[in-house]
C-alpha positions in Angstrom: -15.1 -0.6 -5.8 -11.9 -2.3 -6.2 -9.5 -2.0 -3.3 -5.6 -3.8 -2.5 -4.5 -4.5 0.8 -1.0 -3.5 1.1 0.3 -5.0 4.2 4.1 -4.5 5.3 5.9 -6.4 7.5 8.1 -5.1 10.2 11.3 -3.7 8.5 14.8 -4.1 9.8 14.8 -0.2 10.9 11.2 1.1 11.5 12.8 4.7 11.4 14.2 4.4 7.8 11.1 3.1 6.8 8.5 5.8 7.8 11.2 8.5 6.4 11.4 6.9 3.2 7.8 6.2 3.1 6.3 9.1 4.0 9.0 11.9 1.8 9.2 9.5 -1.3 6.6 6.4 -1.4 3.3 8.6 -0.8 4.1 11.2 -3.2 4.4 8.9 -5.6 1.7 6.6 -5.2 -0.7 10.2 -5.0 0.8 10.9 -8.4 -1.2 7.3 -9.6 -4.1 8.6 -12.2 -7.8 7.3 -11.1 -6.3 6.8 -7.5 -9.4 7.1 -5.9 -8.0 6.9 -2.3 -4.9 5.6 -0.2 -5.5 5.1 3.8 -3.0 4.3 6.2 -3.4 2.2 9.5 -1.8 4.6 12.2 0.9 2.4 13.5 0.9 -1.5 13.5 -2.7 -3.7 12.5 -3.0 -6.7 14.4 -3.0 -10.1 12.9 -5.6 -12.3 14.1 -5.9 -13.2 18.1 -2.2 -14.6 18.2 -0.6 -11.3 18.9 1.1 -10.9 15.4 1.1 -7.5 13.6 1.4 -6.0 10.0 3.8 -2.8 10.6 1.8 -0.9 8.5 -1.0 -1.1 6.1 -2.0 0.8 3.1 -5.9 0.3 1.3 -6.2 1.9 -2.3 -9.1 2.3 -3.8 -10.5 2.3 -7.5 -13.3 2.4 -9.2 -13.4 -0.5 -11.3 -10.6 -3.1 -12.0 -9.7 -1.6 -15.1 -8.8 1.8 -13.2 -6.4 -0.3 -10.7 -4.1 -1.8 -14.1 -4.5 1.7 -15.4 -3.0 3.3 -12.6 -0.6 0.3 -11.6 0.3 0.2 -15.6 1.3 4.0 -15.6 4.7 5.0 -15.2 3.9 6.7 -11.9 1.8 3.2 -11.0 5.7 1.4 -12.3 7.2 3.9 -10.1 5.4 3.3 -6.8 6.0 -0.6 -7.7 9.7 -0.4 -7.8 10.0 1.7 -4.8 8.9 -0.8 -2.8 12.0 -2.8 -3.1 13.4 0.4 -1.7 11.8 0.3 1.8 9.9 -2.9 2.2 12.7 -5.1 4.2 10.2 -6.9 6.2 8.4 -7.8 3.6 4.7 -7.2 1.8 1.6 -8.6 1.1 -1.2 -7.5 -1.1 -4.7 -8.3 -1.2 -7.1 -7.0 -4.2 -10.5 -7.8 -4.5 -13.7 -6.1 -5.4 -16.1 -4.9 -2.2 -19.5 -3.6 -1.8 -21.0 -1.6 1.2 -23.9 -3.9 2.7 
C-alpha cells in the first residue's frame, strides 16, 4: 500500500482554513479516481517531544504507486494540487512511501 503524508503547518487564520478545507479541498480530493482512502488527524499532530505541532494532517492511500500518479495525474488529482496554494499559508509537507502491516 502506498500512502502520502500530507502535513500542514499552522496557517495565518486557522478559521479560513478549515472553511476552505472542509467545503472545497475534501470534495475534491474524494473526486481522485483509485483514491483508496483520505484520514484526517482531528485537530493538531504533535511533532516529536519538543512541543511542536503539524496543524493538520491528511494520509491517502493507494494501492500501488502507479494508482497515486494516476490519481495525482488526473485532472481532479491537478485540481486538488493547485488548491493547495489556496489554503496552505503555513505551509506543507508530504511524505510518500510504500508500507506494509507487520
Amino acid at each position: 500500500m502506498i500512502r502520502t503524508f500530507v502535513m500542514y503547518g499552522t496557517p495565518e487564520d486557522p478559521a479560513a482554513f478549515t472553511r476552505h478545507y472542509n467545503e472545497i479541498h475534501i470534495p475534491l480530493v474524494r473526486k481522485m479516481p483509485r483514491l483508496l482512502s483520505c484520514e484526517l488527524s482531528k485537530g493538531p499532530a504533535a511533532i516529536g517531544s519538543d512541543g511542536g505541532e503539524y496543524h493538520l494532517v491528511a494520509i491517502l492511500s493507494y494501492e500501488t504507486h502507479a494508482d497515486m500518479e494516476a490519481a495525482m495525474g488526473s485532472p481532479e488529482g491537478q485540481a486538488a494540487v493547485a488548491d493547495v496554494a489556496n489554503f496552505a499559508s503555513g505551509g506543507v509537507t508530504l511524505v510518500t512511501g510504500e508500507y506494509e502491516t507487520v
